[in-house]
Gaussian input, Z-matrix of N, CA and C with variables (Angstrom, degrees):
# hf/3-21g

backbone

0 1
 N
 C     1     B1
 C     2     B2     1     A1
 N     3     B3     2     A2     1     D1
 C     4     B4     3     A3     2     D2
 C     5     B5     4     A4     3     D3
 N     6     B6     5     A5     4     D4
 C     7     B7     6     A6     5     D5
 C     8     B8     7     A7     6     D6
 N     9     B9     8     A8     7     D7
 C    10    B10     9     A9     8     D8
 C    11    B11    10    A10     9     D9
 N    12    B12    11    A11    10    D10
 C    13    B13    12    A12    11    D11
 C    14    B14    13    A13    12    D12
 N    15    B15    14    A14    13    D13
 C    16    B16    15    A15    14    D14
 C    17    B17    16    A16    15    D15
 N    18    B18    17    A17    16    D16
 C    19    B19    18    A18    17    D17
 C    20    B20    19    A19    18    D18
 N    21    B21    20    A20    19    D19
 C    22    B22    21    A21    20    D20
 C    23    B23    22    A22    21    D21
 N    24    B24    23    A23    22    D22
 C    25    B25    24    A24    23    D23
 C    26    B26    25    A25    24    D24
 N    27    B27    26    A26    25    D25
 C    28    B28    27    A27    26    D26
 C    29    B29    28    A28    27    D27
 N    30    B30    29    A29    28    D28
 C    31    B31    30    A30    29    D29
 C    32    B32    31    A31    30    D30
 N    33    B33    32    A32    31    D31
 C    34    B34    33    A33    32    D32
 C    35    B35    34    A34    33    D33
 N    36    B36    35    A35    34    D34
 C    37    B37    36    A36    35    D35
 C    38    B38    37    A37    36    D36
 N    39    B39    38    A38    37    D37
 C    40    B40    39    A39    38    D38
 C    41    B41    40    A40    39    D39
 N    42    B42    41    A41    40    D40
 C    43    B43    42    A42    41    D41
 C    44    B44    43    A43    42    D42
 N    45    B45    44    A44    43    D43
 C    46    B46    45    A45    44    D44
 C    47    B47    46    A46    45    D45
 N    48    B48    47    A47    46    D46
 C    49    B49    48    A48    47    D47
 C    50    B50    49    A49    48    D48
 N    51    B51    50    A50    49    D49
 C    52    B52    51    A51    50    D50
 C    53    B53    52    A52    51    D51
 N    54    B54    53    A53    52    D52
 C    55    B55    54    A54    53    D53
 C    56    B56    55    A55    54    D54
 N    57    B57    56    A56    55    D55
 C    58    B58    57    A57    56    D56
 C    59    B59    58    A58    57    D57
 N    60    B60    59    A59    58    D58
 C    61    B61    60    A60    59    D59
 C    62    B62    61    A61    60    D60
 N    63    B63    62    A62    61    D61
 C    64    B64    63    A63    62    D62
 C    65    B65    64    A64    63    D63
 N    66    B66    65    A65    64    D64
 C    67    B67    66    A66    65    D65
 C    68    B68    67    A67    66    D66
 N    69    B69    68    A68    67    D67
 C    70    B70    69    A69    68    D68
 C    71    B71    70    A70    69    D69
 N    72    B72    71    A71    70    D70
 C    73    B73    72    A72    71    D71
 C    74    B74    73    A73    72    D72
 N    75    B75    74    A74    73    D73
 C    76    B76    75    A75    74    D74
 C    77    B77    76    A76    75    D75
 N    78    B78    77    A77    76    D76
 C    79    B79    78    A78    77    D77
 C    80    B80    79    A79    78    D78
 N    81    B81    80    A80    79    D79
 C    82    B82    81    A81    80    D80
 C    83    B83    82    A82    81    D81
 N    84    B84    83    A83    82    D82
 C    85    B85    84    A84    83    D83
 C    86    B86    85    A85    84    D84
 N    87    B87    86    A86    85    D85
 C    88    B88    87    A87    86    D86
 C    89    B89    88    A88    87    D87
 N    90    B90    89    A89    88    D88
 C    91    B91    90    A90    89    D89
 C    92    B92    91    A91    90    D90
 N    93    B93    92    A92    91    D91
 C    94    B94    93    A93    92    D92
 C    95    B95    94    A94    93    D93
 N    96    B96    95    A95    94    D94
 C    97    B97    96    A96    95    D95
 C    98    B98    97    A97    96    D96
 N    99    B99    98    A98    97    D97
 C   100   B100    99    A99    98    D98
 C   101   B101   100   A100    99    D99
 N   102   B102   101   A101   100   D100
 C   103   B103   102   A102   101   D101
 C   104   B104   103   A103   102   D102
 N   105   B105   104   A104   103   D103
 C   106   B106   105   A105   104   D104
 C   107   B107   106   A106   105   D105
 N   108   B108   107   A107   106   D106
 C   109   B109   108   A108   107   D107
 C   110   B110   109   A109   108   D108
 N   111   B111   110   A110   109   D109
 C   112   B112   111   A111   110   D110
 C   113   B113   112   A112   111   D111
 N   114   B114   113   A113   112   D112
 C   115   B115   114   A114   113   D113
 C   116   B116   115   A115   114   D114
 N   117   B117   116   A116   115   D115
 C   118   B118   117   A117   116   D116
 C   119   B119   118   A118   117   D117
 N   120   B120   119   A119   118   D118
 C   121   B121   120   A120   119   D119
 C   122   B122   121   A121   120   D120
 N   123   B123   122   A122   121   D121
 C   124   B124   123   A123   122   D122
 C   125   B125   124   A124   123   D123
 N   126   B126   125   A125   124   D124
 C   127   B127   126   A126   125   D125
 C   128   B128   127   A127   126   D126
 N   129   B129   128   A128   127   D127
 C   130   B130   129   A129   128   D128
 C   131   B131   130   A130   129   D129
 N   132   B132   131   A131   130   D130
 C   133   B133   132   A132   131   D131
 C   134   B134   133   A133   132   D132
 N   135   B135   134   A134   133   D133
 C   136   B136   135   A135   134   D134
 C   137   B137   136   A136   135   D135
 N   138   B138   137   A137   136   D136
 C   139   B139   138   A138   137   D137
 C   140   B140   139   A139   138   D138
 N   141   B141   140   A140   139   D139
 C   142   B142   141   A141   140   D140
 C   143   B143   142   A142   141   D141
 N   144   B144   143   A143   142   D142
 C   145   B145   144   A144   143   D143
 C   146   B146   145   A145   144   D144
 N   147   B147   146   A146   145   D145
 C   148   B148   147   A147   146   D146
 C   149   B149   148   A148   147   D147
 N   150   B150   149   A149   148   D148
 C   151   B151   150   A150   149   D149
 C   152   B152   151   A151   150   D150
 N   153   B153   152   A152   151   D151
 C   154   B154   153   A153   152   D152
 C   155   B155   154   A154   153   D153
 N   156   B156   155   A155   154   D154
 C   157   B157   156   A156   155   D155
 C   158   B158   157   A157   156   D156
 N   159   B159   158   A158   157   D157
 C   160   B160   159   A159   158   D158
 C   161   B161   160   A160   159   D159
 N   162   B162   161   A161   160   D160
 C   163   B163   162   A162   161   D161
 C   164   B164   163   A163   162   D162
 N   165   B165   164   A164   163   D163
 C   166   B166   165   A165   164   D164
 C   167   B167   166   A166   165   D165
 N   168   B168   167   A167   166   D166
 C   169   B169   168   A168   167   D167
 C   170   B170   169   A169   168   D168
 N   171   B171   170   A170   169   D169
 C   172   B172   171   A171   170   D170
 C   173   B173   172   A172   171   D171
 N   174   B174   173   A173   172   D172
 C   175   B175   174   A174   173   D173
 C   176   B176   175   A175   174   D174
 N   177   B177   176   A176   175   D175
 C   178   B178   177   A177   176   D176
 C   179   B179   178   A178   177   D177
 N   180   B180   179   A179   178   D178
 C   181   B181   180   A180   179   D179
 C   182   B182   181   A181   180   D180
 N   183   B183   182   A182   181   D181
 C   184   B184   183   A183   182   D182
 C   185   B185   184   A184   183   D183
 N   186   B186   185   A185   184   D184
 C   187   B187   186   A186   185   D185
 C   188   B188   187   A187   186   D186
 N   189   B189   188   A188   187   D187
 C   190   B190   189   A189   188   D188
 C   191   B191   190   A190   189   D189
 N   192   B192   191   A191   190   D190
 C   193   B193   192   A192   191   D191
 C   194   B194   193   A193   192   D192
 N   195   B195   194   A194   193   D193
 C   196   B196   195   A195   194   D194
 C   197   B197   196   A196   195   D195
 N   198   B198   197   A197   196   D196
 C   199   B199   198   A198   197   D197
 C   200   B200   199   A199   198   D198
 N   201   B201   200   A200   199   D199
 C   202   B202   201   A201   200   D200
 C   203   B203   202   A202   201   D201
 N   204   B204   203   A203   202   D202
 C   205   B205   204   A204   203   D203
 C   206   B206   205   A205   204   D204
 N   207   B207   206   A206   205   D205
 C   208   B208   207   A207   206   D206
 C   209   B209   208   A208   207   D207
 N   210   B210   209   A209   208   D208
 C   211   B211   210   A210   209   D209
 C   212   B212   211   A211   210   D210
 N   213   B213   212   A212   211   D211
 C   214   B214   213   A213   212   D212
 C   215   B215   214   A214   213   D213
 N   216   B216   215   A215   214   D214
 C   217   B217   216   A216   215   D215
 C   218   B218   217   A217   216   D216
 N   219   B219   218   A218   217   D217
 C   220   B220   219   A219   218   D218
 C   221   B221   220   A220   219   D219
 N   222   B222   221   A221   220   D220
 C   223   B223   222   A222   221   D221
 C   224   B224   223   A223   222   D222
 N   225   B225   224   A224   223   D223
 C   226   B226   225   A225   224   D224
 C   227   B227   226   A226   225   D225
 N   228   B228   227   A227   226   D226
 C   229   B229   228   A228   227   D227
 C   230   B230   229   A229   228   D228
 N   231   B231   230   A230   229   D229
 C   232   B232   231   A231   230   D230
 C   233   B233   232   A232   231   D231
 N   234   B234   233   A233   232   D232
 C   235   B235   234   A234   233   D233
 C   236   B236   235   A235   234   D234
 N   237   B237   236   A236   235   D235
 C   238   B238   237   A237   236   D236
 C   239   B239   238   A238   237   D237
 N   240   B240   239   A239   238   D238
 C   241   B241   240   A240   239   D239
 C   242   B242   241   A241   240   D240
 N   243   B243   242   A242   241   D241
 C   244   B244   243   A243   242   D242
 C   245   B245   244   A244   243   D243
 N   246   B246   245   A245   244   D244
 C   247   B247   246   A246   245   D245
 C   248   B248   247   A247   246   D246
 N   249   B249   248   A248   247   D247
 C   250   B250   249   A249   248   D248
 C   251   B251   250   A250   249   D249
 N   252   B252   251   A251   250   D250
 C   253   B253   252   A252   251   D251
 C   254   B254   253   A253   252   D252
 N   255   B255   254   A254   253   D253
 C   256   B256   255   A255   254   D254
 C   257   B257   256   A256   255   D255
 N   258   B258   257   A257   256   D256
 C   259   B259   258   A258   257   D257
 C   260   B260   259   A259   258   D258
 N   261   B261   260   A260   259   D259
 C   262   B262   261   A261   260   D260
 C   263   B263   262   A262   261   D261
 N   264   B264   263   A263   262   D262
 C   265   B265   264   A264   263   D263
 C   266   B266   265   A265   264   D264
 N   267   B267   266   A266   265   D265
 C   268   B268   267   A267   266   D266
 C   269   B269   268   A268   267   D267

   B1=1.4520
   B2=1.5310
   B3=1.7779
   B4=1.1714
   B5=1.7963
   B6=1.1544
   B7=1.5364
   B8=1.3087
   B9=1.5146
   B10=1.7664
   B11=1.8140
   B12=1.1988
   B13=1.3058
   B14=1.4503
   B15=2.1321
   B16=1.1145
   B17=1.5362
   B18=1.2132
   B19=1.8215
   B20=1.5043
   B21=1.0158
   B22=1.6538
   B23=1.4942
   B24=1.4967
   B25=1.5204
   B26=1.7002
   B27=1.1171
   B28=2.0586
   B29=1.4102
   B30=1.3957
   B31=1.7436
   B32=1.5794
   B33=1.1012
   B34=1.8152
   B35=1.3973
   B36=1.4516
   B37=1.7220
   B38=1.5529
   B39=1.5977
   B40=1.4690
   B41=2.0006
   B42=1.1445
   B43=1.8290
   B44=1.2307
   B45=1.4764
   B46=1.3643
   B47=1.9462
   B48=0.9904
   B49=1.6248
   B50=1.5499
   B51=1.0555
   B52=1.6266
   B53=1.5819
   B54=1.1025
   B55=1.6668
   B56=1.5061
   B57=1.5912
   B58=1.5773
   B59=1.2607
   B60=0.9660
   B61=1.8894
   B62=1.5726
   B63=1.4080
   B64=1.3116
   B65=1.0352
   B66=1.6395
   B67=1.4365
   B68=1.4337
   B69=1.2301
   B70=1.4382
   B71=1.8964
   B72=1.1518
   B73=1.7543
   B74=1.2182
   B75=1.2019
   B76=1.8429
   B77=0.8661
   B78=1.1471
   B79=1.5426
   B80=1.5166
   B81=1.2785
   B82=1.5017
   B83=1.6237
   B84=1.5826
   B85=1.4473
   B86=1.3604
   B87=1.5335
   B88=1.5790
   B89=1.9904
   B90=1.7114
   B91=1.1307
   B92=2.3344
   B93=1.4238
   B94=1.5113
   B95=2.1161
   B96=1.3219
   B97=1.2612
   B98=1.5133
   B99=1.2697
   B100=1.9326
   B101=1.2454
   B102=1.4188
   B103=1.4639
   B104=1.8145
   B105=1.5359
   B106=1.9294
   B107=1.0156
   B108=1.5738
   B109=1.9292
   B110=1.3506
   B111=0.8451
   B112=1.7434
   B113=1.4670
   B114=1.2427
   B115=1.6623
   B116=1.6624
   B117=1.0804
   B118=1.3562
   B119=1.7890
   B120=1.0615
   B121=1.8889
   B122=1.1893
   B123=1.9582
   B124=1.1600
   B125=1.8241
   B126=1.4425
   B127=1.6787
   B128=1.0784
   B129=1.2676
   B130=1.7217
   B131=1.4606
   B132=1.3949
   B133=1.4617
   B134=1.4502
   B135=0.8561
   B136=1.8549
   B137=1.2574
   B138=1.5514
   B139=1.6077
   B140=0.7980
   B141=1.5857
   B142=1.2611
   B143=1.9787
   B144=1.0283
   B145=1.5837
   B146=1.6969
   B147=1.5408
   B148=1.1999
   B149=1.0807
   B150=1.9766
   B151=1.0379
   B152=2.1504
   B153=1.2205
   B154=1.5589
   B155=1.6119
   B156=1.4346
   B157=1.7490
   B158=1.8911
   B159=1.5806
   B160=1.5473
   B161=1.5264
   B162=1.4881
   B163=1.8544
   B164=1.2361
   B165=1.2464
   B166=2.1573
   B167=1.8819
   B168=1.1932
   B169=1.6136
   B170=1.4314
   B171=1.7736
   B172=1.1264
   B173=1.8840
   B174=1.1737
   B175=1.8265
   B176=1.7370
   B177=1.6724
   B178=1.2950
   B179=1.9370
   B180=1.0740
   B181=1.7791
   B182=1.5172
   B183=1.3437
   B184=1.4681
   B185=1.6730
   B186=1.4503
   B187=1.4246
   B188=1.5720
   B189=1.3799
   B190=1.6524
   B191=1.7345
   B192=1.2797
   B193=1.5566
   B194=2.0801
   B195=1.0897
   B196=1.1923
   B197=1.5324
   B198=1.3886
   B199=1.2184
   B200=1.2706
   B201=1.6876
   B202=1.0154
   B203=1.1900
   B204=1.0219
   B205=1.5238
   B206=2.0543
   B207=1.5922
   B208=1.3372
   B209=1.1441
   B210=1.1984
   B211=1.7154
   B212=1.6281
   B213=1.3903
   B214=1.4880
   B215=1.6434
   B216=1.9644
   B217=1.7487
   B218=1.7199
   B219=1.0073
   B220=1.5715
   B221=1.3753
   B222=1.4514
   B223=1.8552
   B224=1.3832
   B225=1.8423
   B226=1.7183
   B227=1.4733
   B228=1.5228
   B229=1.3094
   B230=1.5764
   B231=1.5857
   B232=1.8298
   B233=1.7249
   B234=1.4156
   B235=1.3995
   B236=1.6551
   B237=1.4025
   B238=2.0203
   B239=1.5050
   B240=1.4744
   B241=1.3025
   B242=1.6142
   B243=1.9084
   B244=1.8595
   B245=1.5111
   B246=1.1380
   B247=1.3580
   B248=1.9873
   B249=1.7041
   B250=0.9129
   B251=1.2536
   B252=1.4859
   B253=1.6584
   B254=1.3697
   B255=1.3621
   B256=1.7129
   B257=1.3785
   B258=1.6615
   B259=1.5618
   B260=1.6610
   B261=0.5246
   B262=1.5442
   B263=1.3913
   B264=1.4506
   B265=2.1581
   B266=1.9782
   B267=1.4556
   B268=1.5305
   B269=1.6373
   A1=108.29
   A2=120.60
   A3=119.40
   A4=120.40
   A5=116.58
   A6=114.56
   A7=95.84
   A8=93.98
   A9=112.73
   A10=109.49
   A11=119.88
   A12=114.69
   A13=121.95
   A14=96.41
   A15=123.50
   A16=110.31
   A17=122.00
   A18=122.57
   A19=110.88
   A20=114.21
   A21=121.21
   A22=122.15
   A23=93.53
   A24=134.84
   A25=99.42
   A26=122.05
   A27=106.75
   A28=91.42
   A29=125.39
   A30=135.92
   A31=84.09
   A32=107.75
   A33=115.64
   A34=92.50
   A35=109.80
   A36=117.99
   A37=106.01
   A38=109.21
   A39=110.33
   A40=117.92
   A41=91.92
   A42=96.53
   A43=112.83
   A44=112.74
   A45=94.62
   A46=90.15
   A47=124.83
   A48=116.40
   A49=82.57
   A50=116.11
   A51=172.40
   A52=96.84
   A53=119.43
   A54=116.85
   A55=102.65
   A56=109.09
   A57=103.09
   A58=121.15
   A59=152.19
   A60=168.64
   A61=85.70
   A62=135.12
   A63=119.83
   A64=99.78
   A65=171.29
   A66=158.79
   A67=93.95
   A68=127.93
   A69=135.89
   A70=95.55
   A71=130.97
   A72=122.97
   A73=88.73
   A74=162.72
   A75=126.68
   A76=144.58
   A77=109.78
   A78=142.55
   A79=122.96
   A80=95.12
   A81=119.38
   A82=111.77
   A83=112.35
   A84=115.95
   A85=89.19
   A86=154.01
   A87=125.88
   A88=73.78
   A89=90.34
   A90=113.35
   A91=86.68
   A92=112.93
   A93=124.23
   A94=68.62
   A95=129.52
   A96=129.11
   A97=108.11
   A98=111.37
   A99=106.58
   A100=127.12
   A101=125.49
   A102=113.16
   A103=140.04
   A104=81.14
   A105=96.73
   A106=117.34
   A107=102.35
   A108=110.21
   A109=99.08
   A110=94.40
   A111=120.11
   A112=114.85
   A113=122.54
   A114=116.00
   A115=111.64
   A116=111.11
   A117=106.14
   A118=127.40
   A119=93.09
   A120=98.60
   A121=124.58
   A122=124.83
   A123=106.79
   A124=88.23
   A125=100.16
   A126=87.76
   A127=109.74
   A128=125.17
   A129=121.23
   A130=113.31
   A131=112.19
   A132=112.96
   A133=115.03
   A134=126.18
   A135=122.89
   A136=97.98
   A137=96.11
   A138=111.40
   A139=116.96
   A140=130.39
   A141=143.12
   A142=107.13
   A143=111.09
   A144=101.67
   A145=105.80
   A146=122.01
   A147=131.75
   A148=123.77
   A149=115.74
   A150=118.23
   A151=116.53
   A152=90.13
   A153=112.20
   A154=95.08
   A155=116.25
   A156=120.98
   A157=98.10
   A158=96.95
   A159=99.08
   A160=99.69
   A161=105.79
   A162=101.99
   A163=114.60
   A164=118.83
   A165=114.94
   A166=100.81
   A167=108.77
   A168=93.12
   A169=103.32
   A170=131.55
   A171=93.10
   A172=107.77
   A173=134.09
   A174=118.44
   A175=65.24
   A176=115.09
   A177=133.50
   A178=108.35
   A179=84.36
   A180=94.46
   A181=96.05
   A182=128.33
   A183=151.46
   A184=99.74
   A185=98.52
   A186=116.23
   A187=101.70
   A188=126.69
   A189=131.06
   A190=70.00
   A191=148.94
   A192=132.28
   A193=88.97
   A194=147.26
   A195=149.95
   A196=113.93
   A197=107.40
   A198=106.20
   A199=115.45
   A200=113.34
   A201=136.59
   A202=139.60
   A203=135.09
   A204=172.51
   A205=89.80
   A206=99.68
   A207=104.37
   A208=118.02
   A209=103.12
   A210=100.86
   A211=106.55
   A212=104.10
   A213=126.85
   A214=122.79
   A215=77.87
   A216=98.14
   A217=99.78
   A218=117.89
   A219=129.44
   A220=101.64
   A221=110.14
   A222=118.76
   A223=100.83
   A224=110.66
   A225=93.43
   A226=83.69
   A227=142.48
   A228=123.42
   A229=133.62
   A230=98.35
   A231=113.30
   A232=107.75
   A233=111.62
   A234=107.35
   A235=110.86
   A236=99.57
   A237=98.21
   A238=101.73
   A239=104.67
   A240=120.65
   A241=123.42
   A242=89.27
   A243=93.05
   A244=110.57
   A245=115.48
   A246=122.67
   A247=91.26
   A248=108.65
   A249=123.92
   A250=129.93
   A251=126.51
   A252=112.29
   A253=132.81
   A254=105.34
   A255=110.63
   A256=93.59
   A257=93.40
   A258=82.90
   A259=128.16
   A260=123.20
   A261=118.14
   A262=119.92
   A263=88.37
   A264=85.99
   A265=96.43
   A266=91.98
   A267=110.48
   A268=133.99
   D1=121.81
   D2=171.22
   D3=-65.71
   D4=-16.08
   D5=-166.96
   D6=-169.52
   D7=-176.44
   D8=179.27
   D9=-100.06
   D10=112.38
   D11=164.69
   D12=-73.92
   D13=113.99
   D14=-163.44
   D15=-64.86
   D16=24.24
   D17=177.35
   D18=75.60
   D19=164.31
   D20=157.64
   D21=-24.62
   D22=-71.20
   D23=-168.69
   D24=-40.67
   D25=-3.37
   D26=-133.97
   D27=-160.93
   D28=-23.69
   D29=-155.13
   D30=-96.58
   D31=86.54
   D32=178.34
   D33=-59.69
   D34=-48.46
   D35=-141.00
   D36=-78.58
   D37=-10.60
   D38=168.04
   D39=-96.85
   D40=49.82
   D41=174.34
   D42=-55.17
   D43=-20.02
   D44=-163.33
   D45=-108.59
   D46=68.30
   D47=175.61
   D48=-132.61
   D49=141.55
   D50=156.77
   D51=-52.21
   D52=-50.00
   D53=-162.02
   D54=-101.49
   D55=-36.21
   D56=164.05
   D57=-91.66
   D58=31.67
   D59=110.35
   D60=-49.53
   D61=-86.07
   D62=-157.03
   D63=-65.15
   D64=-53.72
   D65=-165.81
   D66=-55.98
   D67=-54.41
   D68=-156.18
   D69=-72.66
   D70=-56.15
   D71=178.46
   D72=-78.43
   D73=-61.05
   D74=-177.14
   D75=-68.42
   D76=-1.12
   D77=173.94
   D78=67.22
   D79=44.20
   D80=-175.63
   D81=-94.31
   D82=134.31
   D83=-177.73
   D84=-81.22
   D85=-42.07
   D86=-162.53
   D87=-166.90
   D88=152.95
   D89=-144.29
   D90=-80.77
   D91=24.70
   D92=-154.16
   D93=-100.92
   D94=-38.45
   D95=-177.82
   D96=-57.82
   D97=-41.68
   D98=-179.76
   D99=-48.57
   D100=137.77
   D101=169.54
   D102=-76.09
   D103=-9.45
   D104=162.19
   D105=-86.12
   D106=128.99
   D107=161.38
   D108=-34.38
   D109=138.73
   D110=169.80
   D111=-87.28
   D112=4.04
   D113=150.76
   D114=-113.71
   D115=-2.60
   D116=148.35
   D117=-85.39
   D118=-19.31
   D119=169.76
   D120=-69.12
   D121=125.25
   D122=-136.82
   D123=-110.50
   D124=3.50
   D125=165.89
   D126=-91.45
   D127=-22.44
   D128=179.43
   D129=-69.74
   D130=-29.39
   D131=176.29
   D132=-100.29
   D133=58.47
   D134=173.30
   D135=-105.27
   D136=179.96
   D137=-175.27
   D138=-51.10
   D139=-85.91
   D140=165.22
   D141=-16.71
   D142=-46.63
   D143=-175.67
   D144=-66.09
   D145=-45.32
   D146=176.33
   D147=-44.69
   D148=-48.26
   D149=-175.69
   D150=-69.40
   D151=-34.43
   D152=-178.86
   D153=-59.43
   D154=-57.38
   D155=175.82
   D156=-31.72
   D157=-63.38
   D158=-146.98
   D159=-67.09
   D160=-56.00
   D161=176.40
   D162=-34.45
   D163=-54.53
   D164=-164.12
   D165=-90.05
   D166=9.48
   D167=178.01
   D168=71.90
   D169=28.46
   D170=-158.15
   D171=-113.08
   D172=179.64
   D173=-175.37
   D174=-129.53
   D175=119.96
   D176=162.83
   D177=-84.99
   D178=-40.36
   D179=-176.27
   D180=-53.95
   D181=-59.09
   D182=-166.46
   D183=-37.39
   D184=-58.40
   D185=-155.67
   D186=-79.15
   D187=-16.51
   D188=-157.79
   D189=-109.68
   D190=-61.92
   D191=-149.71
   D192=-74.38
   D193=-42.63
   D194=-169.19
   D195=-68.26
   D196=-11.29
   D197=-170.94
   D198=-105.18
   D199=-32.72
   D200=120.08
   D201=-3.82
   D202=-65.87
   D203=-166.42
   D204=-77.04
   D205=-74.62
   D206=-164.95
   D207=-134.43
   D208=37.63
   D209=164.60
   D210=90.80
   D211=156.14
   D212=171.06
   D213=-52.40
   D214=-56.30
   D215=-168.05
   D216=-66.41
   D217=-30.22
   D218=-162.52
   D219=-71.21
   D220=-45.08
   D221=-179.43
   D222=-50.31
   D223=-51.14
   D224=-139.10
   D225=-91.68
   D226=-24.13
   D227=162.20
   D228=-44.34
   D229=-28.69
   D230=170.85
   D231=-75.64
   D232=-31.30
   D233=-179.73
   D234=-86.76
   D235=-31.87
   D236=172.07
   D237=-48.45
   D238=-73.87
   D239=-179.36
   D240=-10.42
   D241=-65.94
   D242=-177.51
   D243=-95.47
   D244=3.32
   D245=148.39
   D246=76.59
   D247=55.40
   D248=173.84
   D249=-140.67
   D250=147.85
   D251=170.71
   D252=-76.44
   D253=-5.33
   D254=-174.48
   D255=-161.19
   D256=179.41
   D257=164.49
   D258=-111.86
   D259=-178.40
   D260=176.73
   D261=-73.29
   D262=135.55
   D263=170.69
   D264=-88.24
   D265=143.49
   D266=-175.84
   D267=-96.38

């Protein structure tokens, strides 16, 4: 990993994401704050999010219920840890 990904909140350079526009008007730090399942959310699930899923190997749903579950700080210590950006779909 070259750096720390600065969150939604902070990722100027992603204006054009769909999922950070909605964190950003609800005023949500990561979309783990919403009260919809997150595979029922139909901005979290579009193409573009799918394809990004399938390229990086990644289970997005996984990572929004874990964060959930245990916190922010807890995620990015599990991702320092395995020395990853997401987690894996299984």
């Amino acid at each position: 990993m070259k750096g720390k990904c600065p969150g939604c909140n902070k990722n100027e350079k992603a204006s054009w994401c769909k999922i950070r526009n909605c964190c950003l008007e609800k005023g949500y730090h990561t979309c783990a704050e919403c009260v919809k399942d997150v595979k029922e959310c139909k901005i979290h699930n579009n193409l573009i999010g799918k394809i990004f899923a399938f390229l990086f190997n990644s289970d997005r749903a996984a990572c929004i219920r874990f964060i959930r579950e245990h916190g922010e700080q807890t995620y990015a210590e599990k991702m320092t840890a395995d020395k990853q950006m997401t987690m894996k779909r299984k």
